[in-house]
C-alpha positions as CSV (number, residue, x, y, z in Angstrom):
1,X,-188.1,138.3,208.4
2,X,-187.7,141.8,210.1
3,X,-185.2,141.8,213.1
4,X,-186.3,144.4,215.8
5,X,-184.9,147.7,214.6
6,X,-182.0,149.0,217.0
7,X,-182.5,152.8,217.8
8,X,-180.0,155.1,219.4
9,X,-181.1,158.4,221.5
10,X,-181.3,161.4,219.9
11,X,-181.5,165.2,221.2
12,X,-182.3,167.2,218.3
13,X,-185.5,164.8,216.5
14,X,-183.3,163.9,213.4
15,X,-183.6,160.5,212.1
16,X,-181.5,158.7,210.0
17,X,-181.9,155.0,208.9
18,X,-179.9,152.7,207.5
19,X,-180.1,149.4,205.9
20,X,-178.0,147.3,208.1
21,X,-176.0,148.0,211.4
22,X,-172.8,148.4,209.8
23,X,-173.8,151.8,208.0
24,X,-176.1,152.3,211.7
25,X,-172.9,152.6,213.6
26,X,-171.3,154.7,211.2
27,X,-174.0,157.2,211.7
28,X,-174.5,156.6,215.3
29,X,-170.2,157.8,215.7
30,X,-171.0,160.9,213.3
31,X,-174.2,161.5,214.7
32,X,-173.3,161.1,218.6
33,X,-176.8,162.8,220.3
34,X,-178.1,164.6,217.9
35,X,-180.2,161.8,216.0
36,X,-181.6,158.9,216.4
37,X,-180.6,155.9,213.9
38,X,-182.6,152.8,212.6
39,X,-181.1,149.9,211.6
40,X,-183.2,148.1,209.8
41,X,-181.5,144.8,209.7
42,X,-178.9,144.7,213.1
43,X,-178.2,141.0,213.4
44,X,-175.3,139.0,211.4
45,X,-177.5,136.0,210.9
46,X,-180.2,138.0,209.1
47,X,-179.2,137.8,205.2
48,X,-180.4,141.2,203.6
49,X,-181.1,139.3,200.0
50,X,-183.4,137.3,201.7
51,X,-185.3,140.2,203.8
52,X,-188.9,140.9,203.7
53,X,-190.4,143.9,204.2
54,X,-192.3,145.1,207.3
55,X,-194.5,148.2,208.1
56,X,-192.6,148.9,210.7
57,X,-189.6,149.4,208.8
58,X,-191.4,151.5,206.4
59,X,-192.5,153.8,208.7
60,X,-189.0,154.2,210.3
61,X,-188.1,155.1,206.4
62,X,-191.2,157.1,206.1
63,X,-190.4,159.8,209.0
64,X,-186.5,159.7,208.3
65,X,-183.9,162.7,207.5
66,X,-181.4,160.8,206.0
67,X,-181.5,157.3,204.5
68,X,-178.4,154.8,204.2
69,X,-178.2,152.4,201.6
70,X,-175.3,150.3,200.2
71,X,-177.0,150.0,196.7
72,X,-174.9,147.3,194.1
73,X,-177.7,144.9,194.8
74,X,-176.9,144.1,198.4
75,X,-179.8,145.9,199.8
76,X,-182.6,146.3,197.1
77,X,-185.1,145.3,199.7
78,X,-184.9,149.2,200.5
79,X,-185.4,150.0,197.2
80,X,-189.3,148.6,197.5
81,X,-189.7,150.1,201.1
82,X,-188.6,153.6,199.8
83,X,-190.8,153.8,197.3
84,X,-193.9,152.8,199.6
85,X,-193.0,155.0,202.5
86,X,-193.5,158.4,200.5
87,X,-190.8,160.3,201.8
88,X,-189.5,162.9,199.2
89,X,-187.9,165.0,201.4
90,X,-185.2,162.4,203.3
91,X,-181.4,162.5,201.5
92,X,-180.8,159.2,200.4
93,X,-177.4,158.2,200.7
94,X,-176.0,155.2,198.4
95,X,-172.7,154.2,199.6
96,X,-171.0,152.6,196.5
97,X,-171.6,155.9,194.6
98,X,-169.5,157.2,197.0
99,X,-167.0,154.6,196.8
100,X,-164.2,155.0,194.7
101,X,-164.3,151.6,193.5
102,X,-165.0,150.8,189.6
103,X,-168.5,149.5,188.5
104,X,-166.7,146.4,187.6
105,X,-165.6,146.1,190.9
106,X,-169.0,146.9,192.8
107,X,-170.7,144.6,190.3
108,X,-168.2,141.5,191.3
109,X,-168.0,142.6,195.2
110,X,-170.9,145.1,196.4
111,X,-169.5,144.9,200.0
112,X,-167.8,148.3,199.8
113,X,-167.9,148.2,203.7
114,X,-164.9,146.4,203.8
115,X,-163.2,149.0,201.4
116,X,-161.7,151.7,204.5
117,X,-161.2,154.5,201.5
118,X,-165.3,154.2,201.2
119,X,-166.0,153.9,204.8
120,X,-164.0,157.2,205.0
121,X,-166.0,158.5,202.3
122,X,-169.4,157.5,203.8
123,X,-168.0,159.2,206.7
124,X,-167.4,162.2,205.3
125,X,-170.5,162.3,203.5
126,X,-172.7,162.0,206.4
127,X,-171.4,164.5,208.3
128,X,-171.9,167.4,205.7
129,X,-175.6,166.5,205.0
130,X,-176.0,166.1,208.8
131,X,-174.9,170.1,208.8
132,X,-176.4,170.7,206.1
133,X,-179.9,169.7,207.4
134,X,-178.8,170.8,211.3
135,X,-176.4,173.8,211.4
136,X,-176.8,174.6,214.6
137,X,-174.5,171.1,215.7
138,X,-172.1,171.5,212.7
139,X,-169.2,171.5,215.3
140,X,-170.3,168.3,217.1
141,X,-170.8,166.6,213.3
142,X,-167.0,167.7,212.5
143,X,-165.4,166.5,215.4
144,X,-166.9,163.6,215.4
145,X,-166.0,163.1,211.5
146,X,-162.7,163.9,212.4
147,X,-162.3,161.3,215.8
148,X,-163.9,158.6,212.7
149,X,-161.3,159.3,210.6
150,X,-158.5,159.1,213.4
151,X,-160.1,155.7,213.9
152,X,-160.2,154.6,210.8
153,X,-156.4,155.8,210.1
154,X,-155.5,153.5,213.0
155,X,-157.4,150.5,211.4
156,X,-155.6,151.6,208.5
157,X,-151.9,151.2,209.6
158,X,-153.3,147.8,211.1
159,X,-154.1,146.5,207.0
160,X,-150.5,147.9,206.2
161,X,-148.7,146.1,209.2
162,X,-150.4,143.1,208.3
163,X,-149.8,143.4,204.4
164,X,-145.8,143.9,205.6
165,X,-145.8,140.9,207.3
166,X,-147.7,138.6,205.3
167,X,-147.6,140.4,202.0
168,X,-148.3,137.7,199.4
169,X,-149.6,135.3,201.9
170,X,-152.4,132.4,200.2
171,X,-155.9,133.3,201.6
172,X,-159.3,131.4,200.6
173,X,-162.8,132.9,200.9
174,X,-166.5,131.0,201.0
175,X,-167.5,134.3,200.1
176,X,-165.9,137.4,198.4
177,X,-167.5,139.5,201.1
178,X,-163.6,140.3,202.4
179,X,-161.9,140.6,199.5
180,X,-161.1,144.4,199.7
181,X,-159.9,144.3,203.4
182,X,-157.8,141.6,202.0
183,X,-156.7,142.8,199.0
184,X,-155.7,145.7,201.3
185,X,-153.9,143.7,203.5
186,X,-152.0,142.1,200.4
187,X,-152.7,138.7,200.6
188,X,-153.3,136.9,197.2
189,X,-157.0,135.1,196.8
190,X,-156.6,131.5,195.5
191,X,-160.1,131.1,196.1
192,X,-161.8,129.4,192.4
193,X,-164.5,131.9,191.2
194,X,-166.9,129.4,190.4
195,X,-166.5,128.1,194.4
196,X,-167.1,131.6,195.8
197,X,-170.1,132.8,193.3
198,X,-172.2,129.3,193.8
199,X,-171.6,129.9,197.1
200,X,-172.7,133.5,197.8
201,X,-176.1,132.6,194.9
202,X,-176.8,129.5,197.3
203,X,-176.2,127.1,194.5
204,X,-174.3,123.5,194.8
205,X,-170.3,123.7,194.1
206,X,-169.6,121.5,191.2
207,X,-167.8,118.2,192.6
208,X,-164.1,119.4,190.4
209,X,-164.3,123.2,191.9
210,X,-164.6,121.5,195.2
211,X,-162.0,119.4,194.3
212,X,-159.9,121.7,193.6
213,X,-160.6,124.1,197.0
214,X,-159.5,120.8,198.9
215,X,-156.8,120.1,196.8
216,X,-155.5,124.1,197.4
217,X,-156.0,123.5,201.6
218,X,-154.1,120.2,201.3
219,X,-151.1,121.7,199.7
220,X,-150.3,123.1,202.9
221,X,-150.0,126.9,201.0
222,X,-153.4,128.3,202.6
223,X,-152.6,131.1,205.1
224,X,-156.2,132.0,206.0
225,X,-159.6,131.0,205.5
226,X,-162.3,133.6,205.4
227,X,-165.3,132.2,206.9
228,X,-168.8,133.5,206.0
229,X,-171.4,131.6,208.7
230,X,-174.1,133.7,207.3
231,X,-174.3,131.2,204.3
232,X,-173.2,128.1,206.0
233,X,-173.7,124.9,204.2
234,X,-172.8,121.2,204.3
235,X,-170.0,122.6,201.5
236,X,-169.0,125.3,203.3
237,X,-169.0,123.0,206.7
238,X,-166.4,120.7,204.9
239,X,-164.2,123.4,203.7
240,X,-164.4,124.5,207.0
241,X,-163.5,121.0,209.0
């Protein structure tokens, strides 16, 4: 199900869209005025793997200027609406090929949103096609790259004074969704693949990887528990409790 698409003003009649309100705000901070942004999916309970399409967000894709995508699989719904709304002339903008990240990364942990070095990138990105396509506020587009990126630097030396302090630290995940903000932070994930992938596919936890996640919180060596609520469960509930 489609949840309403969030707009933000815009003074100059570009429109950008994005899949999901993460890559929305990104655009509305680079943006500021100048455009209006979609986000297709803006709510944290909506699940973008188990989206359907609407008209409505195909027409939103069908009079855009610039599309954002995450691409790796996270977002394929768009995929499908692109190719219905017949818009050839938007840029599309696919954020893990601008992420640094290796495929074998991306294909274990699509959620480049949590890698800062890609967000940065993204960033970047957006700003130069947003000149590109609409000279005339190139200096608005830069300074408002360059206040992202002082931002961004700031949430930057918040990972390293964390990974200083707790460098090593034993963390657990439902999901791998984190893992790059926590890899970042340099904490060490304990969490048993086969918990986290049945997890994230919506398939039961086999009753010795469970064991063995309750067996790692009883030992008393867990620092931190990353909690996804977006794929809450009765397994997930118990890990939780």
């Amino acid at each position: 199900t489609l949840v309403s698409c969030a707009e933000s003003p815009t003074s100059s009649g570009l429109s950008i869209v994005a899949s999901t309100d993460v890559y929305g705000s990104i655009a509305s901070a680079i943006a500021g005025g100048h455009a209006s942004v979609t986000s297709i999916i803006d709510s944290p309970s909506q699940d973008p793997h188990e989206f359907e399409a609407s008209a409505r967000a195909q027409l939103a894709l069908s009079r855009a200027d610039v599309v954002i995508v995450n691409g790796g699989g996270y977002d394929d719904f768009m995929d499908v609406l692109l190719s219905g709304a017949g818009n050839d002339d938007a840029t599309i903008m696919r954020v893990v090929d601008l992420s640094a990240r290796s495929d074998a990364e991306i294909d274990a942990n699509e959620h480049v949103w949590y890698d800062l070095g890609t967000v940065r990138a993204l960033a970047d990105s957006l700003a130069q096609t947003l000149v590109g396509i609409d000279p005339t506020n190139a200096n608005a587009y830069h300074a408002n790259s360059q206040r992202f990126d002082a931002e961004l630097e700031g949430l930057r030396l918040r990972v390293e004074q964390i990974a200083a302090a707790h460098s090593g630290d034993a963390v657990l995940v439902t999901e791998p969704v984190p893992l790059y903000l926590l890899e970042a932070a340099g904490l060490r994930n304990l969490t048993p693949v086969e918990f986290s992938t049945a997890i994230e596919n919506g398939q039961g936890v086999p009753p010795a990887v469970m064991k063995k996640v309750l067996d790692l919180l009883a030992s008393g060596d867990i620092a931190l528990l990353a909690y996804n609520e977006q794929t809450e469960g009765p397994e997930t509930a118990h890990i939780l409790a």
